[in-house]
C-alpha positions as CSV (number, residue, x, y, z in Angstrom):
1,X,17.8,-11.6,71.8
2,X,17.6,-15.4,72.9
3,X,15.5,-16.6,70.4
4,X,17.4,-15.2,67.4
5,X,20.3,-18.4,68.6
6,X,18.3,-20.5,67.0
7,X,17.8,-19.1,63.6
8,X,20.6,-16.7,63.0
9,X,22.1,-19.3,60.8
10,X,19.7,-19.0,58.2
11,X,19.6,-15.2,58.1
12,X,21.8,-13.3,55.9
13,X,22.9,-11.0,58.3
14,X,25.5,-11.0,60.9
15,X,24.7,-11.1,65.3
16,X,28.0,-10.3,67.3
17,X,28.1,-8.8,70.8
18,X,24.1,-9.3,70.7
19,X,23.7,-6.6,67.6
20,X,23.0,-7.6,64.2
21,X,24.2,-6.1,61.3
22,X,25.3,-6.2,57.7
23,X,28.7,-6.5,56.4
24,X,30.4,-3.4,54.9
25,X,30.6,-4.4,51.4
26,X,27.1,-5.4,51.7
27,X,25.7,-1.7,53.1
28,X,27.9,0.0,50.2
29,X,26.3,-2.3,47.9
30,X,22.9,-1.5,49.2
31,X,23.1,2.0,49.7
32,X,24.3,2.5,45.9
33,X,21.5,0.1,44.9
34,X,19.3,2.6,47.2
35,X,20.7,5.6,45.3
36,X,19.1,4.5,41.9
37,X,20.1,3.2,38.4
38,X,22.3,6.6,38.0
39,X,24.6,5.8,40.9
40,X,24.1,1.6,40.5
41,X,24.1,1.5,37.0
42,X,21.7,-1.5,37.6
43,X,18.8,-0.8,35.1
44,X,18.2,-4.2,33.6
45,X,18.1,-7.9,35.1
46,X,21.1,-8.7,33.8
47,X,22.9,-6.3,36.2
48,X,20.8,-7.0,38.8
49,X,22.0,-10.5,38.9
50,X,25.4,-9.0,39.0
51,X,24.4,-7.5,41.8
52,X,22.9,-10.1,43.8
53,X,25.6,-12.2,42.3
54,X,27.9,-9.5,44.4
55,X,26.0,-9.6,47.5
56,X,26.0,-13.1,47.9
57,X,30.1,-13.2,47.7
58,X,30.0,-10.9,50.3
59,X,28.2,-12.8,52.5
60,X,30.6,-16.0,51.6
61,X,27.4,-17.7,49.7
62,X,29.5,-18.1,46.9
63,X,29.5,-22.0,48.1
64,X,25.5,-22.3,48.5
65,X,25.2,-22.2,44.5
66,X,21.9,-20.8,43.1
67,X,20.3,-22.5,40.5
68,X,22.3,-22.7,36.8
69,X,19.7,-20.9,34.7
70,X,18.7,-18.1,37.2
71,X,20.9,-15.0,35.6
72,X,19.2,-15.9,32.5
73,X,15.8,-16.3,34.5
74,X,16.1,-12.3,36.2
75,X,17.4,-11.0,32.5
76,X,14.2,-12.8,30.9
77,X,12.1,-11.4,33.0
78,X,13.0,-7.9,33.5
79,X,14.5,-7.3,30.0
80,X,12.3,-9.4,27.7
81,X,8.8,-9.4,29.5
82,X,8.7,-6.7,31.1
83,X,7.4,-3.6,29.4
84,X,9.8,-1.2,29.1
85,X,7.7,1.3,31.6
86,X,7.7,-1.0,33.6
87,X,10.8,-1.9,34.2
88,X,12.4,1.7,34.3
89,X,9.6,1.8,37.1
90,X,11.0,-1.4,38.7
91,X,14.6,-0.3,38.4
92,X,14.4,3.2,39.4
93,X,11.9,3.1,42.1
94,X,11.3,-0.5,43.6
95,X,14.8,-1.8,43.5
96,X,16.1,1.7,45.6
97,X,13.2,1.2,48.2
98,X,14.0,-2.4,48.7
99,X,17.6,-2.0,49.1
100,X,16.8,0.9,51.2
101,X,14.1,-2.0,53.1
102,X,17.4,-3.9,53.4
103,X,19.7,-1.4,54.8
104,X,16.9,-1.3,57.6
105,X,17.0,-5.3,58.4
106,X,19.4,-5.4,61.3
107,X,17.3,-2.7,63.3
108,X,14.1,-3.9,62.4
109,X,15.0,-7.8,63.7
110,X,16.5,-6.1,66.7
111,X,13.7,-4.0,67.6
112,X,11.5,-7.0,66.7
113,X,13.7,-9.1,69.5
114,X,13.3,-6.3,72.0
115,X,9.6,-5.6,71.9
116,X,8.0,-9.3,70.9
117,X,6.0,-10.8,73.5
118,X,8.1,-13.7,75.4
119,X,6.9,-16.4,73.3
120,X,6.8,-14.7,70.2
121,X,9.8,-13.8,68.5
122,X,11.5,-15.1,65.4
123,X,12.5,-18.6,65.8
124,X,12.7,-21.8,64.4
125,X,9.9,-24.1,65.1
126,X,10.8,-27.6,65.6
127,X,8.8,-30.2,64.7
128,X,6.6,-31.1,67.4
129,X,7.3,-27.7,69.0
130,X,4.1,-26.1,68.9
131,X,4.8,-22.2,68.8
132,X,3.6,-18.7,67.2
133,X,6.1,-16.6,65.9
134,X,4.1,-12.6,65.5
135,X,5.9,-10.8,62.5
136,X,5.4,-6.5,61.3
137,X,4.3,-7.0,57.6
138,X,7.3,-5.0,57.3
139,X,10.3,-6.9,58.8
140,X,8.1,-9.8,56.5
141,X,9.0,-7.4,53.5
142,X,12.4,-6.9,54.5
143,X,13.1,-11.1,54.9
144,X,11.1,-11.3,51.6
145,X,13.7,-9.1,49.5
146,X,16.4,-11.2,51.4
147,X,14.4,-13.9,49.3
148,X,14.3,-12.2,45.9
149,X,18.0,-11.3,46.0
150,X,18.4,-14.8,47.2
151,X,20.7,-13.5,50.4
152,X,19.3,-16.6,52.5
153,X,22.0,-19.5,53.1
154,X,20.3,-22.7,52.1
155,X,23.1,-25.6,52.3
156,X,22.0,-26.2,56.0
157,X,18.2,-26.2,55.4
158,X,17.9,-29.8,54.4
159,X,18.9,-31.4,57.4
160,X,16.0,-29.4,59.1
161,X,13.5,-30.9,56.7
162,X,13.0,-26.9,55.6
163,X,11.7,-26.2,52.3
164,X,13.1,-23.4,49.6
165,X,13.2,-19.9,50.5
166,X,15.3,-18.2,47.8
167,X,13.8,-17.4,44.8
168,X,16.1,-18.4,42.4
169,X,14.4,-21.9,41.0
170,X,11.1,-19.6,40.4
171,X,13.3,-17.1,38.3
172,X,15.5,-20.4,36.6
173,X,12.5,-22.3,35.5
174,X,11.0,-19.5,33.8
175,X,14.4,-20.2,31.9
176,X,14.6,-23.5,31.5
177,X,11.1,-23.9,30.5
178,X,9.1,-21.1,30.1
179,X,5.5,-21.2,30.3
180,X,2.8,-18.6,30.9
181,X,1.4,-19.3,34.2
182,X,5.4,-19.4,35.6
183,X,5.4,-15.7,33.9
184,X,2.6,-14.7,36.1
185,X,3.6,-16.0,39.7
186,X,6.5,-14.0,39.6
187,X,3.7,-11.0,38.2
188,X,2.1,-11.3,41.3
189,X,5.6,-11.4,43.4
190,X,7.0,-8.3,41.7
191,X,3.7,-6.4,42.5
192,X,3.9,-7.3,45.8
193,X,7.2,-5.5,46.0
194,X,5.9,-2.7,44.3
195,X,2.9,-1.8,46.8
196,X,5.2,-2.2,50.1
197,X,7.8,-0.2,47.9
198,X,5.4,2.5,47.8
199,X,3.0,2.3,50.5
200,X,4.6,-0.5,53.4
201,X,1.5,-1.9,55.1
202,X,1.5,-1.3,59.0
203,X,-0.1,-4.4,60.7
204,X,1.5,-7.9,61.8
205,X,1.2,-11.3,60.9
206,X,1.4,-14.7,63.0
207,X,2.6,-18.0,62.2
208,X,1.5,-21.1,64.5
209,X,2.8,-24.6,64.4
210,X,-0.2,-26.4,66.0
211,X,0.7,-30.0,67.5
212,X,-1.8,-32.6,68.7
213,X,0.5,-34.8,71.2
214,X,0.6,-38.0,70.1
215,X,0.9,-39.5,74.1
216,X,-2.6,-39.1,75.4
217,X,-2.9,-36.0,78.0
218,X,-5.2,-34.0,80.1
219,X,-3.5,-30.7,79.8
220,X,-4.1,-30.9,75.8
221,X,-6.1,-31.8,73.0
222,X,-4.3,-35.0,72.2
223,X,-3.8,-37.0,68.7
224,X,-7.7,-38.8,68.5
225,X,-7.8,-42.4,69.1
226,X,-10.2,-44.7,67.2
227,X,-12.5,-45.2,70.0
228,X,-12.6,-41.0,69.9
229,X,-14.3,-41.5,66.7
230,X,-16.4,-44.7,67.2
231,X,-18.2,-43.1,70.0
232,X,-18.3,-39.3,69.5
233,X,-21.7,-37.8,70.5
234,X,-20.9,-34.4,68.8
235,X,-23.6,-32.9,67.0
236,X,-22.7,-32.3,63.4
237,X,-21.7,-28.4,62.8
238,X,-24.3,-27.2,59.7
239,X,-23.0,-27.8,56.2
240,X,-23.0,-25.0,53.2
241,X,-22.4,-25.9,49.7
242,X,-21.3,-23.7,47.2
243,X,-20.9,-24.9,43.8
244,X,-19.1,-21.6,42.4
245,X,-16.6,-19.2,44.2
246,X,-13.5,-19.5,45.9
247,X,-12.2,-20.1,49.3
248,X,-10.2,-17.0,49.3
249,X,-13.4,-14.6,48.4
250,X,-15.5,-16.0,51.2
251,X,-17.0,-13.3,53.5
252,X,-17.3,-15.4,56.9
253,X,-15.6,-15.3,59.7
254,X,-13.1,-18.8,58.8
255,X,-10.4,-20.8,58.7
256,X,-9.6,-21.3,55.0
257,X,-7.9,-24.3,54.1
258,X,-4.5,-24.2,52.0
259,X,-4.6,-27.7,50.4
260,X,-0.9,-28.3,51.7
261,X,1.7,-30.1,50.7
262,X,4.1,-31.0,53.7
263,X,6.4,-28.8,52.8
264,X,4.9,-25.1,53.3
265,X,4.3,-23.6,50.5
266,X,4.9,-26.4,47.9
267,X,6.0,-26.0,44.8
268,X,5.4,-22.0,45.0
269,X,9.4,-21.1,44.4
270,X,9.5,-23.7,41.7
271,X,6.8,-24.7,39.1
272,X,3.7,-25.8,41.3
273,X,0.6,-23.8,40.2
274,X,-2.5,-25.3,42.1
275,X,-4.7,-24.4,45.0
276,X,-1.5,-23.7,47.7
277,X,0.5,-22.6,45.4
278,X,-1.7,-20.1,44.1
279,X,-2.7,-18.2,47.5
280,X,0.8,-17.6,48.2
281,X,1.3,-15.8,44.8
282,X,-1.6,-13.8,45.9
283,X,-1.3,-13.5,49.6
284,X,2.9,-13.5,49.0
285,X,3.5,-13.0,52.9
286,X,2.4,-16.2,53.6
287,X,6.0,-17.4,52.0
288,X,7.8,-16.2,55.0
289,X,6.3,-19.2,57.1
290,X,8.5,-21.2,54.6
291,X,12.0,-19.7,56.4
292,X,11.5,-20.4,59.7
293,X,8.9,-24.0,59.9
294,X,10.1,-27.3,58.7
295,X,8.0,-29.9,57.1
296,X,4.9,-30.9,58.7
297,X,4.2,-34.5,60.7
298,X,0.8,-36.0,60.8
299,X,-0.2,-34.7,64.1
300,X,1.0,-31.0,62.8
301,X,-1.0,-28.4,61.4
302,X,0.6,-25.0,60.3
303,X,-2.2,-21.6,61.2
304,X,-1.2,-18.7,59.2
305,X,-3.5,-15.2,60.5
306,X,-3.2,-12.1,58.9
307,X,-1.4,-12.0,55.6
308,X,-2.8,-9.6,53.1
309,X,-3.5,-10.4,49.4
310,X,-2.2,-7.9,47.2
311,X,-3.4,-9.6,43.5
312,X,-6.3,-10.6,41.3
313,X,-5.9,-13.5,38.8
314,X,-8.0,-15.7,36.6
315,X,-7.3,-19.3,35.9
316,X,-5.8,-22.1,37.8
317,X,-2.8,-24.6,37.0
318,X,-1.7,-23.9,33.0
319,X,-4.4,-21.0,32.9
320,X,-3.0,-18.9,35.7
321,X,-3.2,-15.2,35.3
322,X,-1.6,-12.0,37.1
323,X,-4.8,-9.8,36.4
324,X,-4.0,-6.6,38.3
325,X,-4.2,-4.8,42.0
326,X,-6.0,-6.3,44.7
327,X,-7.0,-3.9,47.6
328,X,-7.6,-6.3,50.9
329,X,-10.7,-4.5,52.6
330,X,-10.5,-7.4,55.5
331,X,-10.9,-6.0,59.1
332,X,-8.1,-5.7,61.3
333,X,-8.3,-7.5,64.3
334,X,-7.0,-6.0,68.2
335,X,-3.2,-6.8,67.4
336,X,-3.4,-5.7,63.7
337,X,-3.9,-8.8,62.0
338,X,-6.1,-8.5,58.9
339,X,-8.9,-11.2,59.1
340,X,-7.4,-14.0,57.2
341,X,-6.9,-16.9,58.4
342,X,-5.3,-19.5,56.7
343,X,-4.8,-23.4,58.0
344,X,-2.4,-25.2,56.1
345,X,-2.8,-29.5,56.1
346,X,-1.2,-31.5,54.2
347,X,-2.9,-34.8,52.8
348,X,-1.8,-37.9,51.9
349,X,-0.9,-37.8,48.4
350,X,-1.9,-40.5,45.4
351,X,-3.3,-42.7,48.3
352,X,-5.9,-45.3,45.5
353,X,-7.3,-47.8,47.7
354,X,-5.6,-47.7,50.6
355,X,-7.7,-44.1,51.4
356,X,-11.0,-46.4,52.2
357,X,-8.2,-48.3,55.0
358,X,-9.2,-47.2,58.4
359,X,-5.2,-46.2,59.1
360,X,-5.6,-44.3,56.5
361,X,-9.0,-42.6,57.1
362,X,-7.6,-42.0,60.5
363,X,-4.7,-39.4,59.4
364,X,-6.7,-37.8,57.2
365,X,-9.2,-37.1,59.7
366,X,-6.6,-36.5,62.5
367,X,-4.9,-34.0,60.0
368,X,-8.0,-32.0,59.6
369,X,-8.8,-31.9,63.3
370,X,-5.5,-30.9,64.4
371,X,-5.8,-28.1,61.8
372,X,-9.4,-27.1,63.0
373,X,-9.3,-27.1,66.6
374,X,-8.8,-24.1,69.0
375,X,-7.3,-25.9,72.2
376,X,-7.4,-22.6,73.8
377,X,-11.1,-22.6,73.4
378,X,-11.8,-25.5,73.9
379,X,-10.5,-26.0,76.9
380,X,-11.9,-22.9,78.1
381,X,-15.5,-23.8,77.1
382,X,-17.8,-26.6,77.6
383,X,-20.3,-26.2,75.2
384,X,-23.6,-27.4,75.1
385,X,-23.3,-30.3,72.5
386,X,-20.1,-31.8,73.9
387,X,-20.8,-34.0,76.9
388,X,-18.2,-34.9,79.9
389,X,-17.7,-37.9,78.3
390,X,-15.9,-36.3,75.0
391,X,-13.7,-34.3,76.5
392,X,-12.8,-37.4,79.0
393,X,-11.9,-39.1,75.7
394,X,-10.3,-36.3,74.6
395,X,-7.5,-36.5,77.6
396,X,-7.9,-40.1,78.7
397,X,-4.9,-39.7,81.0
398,X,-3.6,-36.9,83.1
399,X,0.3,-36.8,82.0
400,X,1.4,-33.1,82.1
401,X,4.2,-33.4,80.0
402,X,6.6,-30.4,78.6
403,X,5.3,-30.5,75.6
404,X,1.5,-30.2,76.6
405,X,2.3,-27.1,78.8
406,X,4.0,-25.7,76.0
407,X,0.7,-26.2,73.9
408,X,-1.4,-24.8,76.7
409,X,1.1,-21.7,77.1
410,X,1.3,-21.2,73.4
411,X,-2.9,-21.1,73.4
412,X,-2.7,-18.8,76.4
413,X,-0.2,-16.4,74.9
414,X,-2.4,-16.1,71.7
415,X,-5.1,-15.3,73.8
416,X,-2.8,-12.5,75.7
417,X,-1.6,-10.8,72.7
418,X,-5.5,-10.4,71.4
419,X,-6.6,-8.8,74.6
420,X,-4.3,-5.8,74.2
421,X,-6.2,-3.3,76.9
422,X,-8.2,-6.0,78.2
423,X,-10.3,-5.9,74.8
424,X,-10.8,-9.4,73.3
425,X,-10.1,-9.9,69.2
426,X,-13.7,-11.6,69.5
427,X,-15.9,-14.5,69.9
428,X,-14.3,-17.7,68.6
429,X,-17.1,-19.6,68.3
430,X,-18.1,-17.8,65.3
431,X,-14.8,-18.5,63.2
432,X,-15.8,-21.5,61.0
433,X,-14.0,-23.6,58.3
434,X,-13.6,-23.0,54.5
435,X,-12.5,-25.2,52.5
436,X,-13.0,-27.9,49.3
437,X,-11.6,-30.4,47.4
438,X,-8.9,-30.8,49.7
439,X,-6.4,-34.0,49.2
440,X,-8.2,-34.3,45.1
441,X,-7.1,-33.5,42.3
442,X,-3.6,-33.9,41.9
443,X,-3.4,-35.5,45.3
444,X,-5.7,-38.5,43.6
445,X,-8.4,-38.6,46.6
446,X,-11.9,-39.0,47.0
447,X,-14.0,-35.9,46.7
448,X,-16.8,-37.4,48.9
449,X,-14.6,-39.1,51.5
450,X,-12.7,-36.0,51.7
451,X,-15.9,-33.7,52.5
452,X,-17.2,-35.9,54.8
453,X,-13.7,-36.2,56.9
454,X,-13.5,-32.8,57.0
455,X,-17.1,-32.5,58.4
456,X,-16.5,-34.8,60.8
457,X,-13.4,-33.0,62.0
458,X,-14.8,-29.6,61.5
459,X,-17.8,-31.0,64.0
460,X,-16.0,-32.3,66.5
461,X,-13.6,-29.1,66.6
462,X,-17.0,-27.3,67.6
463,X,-16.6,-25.3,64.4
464,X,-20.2,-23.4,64.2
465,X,-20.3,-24.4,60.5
466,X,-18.5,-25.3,57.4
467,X,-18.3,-24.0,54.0
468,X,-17.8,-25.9,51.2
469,X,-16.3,-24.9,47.5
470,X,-17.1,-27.8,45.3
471,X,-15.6,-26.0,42.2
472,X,-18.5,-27.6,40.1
473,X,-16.7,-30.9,40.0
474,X,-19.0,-34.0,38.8
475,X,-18.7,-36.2,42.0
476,X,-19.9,-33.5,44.3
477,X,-23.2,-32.7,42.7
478,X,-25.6,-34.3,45.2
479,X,-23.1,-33.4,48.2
480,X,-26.2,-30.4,49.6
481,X,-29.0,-33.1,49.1
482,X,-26.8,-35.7,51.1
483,X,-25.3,-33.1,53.7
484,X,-29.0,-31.9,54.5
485,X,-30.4,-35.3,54.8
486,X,-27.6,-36.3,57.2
487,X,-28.7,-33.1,58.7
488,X,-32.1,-34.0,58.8
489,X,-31.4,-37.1,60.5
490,X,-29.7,-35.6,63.6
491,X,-26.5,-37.5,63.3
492,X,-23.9,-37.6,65.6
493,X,-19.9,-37.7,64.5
494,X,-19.7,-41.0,66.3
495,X,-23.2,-42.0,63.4
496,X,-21.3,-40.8,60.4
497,X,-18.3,-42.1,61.1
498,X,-19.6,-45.5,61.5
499,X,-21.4,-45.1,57.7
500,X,-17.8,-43.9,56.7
501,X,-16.5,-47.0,58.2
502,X,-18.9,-49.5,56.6
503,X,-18.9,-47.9,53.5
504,X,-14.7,-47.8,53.2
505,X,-15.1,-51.7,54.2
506,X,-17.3,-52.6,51.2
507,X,-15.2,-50.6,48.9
508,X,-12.2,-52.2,49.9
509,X,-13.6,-55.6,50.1
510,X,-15.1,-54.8,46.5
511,X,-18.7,-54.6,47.1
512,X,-19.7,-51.4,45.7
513,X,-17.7,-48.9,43.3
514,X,-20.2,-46.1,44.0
515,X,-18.6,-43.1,45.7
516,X,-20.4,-42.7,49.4
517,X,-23.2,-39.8,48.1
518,X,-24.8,-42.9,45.9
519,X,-24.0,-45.6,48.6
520,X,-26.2,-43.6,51.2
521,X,-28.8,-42.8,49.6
522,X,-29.1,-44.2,46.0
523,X,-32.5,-42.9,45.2
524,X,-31.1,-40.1,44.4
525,X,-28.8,-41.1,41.5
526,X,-32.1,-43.1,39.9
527,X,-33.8,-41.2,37.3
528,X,-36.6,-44.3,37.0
529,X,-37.4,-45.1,40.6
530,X,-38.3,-48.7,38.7
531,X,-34.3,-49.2,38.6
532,X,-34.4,-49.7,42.6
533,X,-36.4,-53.1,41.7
C-alpha cells in the first residue's frame, strides 16, 4: 500500500490503519442509491444532483465548489434530453449498478495495491518521473463514476499542474451554452456507463509517462541533440498515405497519435470537440490518465495501451455525433490489454513563423520521437539500418543517473508484465505509427512540415512504417508523390533533415512561400511544364 501515499489525496475515499474505505454517510447514501429509484427516490437529474450534492458534503467537498450551472446541466440532460425510456433505464438500472460499482471502490483499490506488480500500482506520476501505472477496466469504471458524481477533490490539483477530472464543467456548459456536439459527448459518456453497468469488461489498461532525459546518458535514450539530427544515417521507415479514413479505424499493428494538448485530455470535460477530444468520448477510459498524470514537458510523451472504444459517431468539431454502440473486436494482448495503443504529444500551439526556427523544429521533432520510441527495444536490438555510430550519438556520455535507471526499469518491467508464463505479447518491430495532421488545424501548423517531422522521428525510432491520415486536406495532396520520391531516392534522416533545414531557412528569410511538397519538387505543381522557364 506504499504507492497509494502519494495519491490518496486526490481520491475520494478514506486510508487509515492501511485500509481504505468510505465514510458511513457515504455507504448509506450508496447503498440506497444501489437499491433503486423506489428506495432513493432519485429518478430525474434534478435529484441526482441532490444526491451528488449529498455525497460531496459528506466527504467535506462542500469547499471544492463545482461549477455554478452544473445542477441545471444534470436536470437538462436527464430530464429534458433524454427520452423518457431512457432515462427510466438510466435511473433504474445504471445509477443502482454504479453506486453498487462504488460501494466496491475501497476493495477494489486495495486488492489492486496488493496484487500490482512492484512498479505498477496507482500513483501519481511526476513530471519527469517516467512510470506505468496497470489499471482493471473495472477499478477504471469505479474512479470514472467517482468522476461523474464529481466525488474527486480538485482544490489541490492545480499546484500539480493536473488537469480536470470531475465532470461537472462538461454537464455546466451544456447549460450555459448549449450546443449539439456538447449534447453528444456526454451521449457517448452515459453509454459508456451503461455497457460496464451491464456487462463490466474484464481486461486492464496501462498508462506510461515516457521521459527522454534531457542530460545526455548511456543507460537511456536521451533528449536528441542537433548534431543527432544533422548526421543521422537511419534509413527512412516506408510512408502510407491515406487520403480518407481515420486513425482510430486503422487495422495495423500502431501507435496512434492523440493530437494532445499538454494537458491530457484537453478540453474533453469542458467544450473541446477536435481530434483528442473526440477519442476520449469514444475510448472514455482513456480519461482516467487525466487523475493521476500532470501536464506534459517537452521531453514527455504520455503512452496509453489498452482502452476499449465503446461508441460510433459521425462528424467532428460543431458536427459531432453520438451515433450508437460500438463493439471493439481488437485482440487482447498476454496481460489483457486490448490492442490499442494510443501516444499522446502535445505540439506547439499557434507557432506562425517561428515553426520554420530550428529551436522550434527541434521540439517538435523531439516531441514526436520521445512519443515514438521503444527504449526497451531499442536498447535490446541493434538493427540492421542503425549503425554504432547512432546509437553512440544517442548516449554520448555514460552518466547512470536515477532517473535513467528508473527509465531502463520501467522499459524492463513493461517487458515483464507481457511475458506472463514466459510468453512474449509479440514482436515490436511490427508496431508502427498512425497518425495525421498533428499540431494543424487549430494548433495553426504546417501540414507538410508536420508530416515530414513525424517521419523523420517515426524513422529514427525504427518504427517499420508510418501511416498517414491526410483527412483530404488541400496542402497534402501531393504528400504520396513526394514521400515515394524521397523514397526513391534512398534518403537518410540525416538527408531530409538537412532539406527541412534549408527549406525552413528560406522561408524564414522570405525566399519562397511555397509549402515544402512544391519547394522539393516543383514540377509537380506545374500544369504547363513551359512555366519552369
Amino acid at each position: 500500500m506504499e504507492n497509494i501515499k502519494s495519491i490518496i489525496r486526490y481520491l475520494p475515499v478514506v486510508l487509515r490503519s492501511s485500509s481504505l474505505f468510505w465514510p458511513p454517510l457515504v455507504v448509506e447514501a450508496l447503498k440506497a442509491l444501489s437499491a433503486g429509484p423506489q428506495l432513493s427516490n432519485v429518478d430525474s437529474g434534478e435529484l441526482l444532483f441532490l444526491a451528488i450534492s449529498d455525497l460531496r458534503n459528506s466527504l467535506s467537498l462542500a469547499s471544492d465548489p463545482l461549477a455554478f450551472s452544473t445542477p441545471n446541466g444534470f436536470s437538462l440532460f436527464f430530464d429534458d434530453l433524454m427520452s423518457r425510456a431512457e432515462a427510466a433505464k438510466w435511473f433504474g438500472d445504471v445509477v443502482p449498478e454504479l453506486a453498487k460499482l462504488l460501494l466496491r471502490l475501497p476493495s477494489l483499490l486495495e486488492s489492486h495495491y496488493v496484487n500490482a506488480q512492484q512498479g505498477s500500482a496507482l500513483r501519481f506520476l511526476e513530471a519527469q518521473e517516467a512510470g506505468i501505472v496497470l489499471l482493471s477496466q473495472e477499478l477504471v469504471g469505479a474512479l470514472l463514476a467517482c468522476s461523474l458524481l464529481c466525488l474527486f477533490p480538485v482544490a489541490i490539483r492545480g499546484a500539480k499542474h493536473l488537469p480536470t477530472i470531475n465532470f461537472d464543467q462538461l454537464f455546466a456548459s451544456l447549460y450555459d451554452s448549449y450546443d449539439e456536439k456538447q449534447e453528444n459527448k456526454i451521449k457517448c459518456i452515459v453509454h459508456y456507463f451503461e455497457r460496464i453497468s451491464s456487462n463490466m469488461p474484464g481486461g486492464n489498461i496501462s498508462f506510461q509517462r515516457k521521459v527522454l532525459p534531457l542530460q545526455q546518458s548511456s543507460f537511456a535514450i536521451s533528449y536528441p541533440t542537433l548534431g543527432l539530427w544533422n548526421n543521422s544515417t537511419v534509413s527512412l521507415c516506408p510512408f502510407q498515405v491515406y487520403s480518407s479514413g481515420l486513425i482510430e479505424d486503422q487495422t495495423k499493428e500502431a501507435l496512434e497519435v492523440d493530437f494532445a494538448n499538454k494537458y491530457l485530455g484537453g478540453g474533453v470535460l469542458h467544450r473541446g470537440c477536435l481530434q483528442e477530444e473526440i477519442r476520449f468520448m469514444i475510448n472514455p477510459e482513456l480519461i482516467l490518465g487525466m487523475l493521476f498524470l500532470p501536464a506534459m514537458a517537452k521531453n514527455e510523451a504520455i503512452e496509453i495501451v489498452g482502452a476499449e472504444r465503446f461508441s460510433n459517431y459521425t462528424g467532428y468539431a460543431s458536427s459531432f455525433r453520438f451515433s450508437g454502440d460500438y463493439v471493439d473486436k481488437r485482440d487482447v494482448d498476454i496481460i489483457g490489454r486490448c490492442k490499442t495503443r494510443i501516444i499522446a504529444i502535445d505540439a506547439k500551439s499557434n507557432p506562425g513563423y517561428r515553426q520554420y526556427k530550428v529551436e522550434y523544429m527541434m521540439r517538435e521533432i523531439n516531441k514526436a520521437f520521445c512519443g515514438f520510441i521503444d527504449q526497451c527495444y531499442f536498447q535490446d536490438v541493434r538493427p540492421q539500418n542503425c549503425t554504432s555510430e547512432d546509437v553512440y550519438m544517442m548516449n554520448e556520455t555514460a552518466s547512470t543517473s536515477s532517473g535513467d535507471i528508473k527509465i531502463h526499469t520501467i522499459d524492463r518491467l513493461i517487458k515483464d508484465l507481457e511475458r506472463k508464463g514466459n510468453q512474449c505479447m509479440g514482436q515490436h518491430d511490427n508496431i508502427g505509427i498512425a497518425t495525421g495532421n498533428w499540431g494543424c488545424g487549430a494548433f495553426g501548423g504546417d501540414p507538410e512540415l508536420k508530416a515530414i517531422i513525424q517521419w523523420l522521428a517515426a524513422s529514427q525510432a525504427l518504427r517499420p512504417f508510418i501511416s498517414y491520415y491526410t483527412f483530404g486536406i488541400e496542402e497534402l495532396q501531393s504528400l504520396d508523390q513526394v514521400t515515394q520520391w524521397i523514397t526513391s531516392q534512398k534518403w537518410s534522416v540525416g538527408d531530409l533533415w538537412s532539406m527541412l533545414i534549408e527549406y525552413s531557412a528560406q522561408r524564414l528569410k522570405g525566399e519562397t512561400n511555397v509549402g515544402f511538397c512544391s519547394w522539393l519538387l516543383p514540377w509537380l505543381h506545374v500544369h504547363d511544364p513551359m512555366e519552369m522557364y
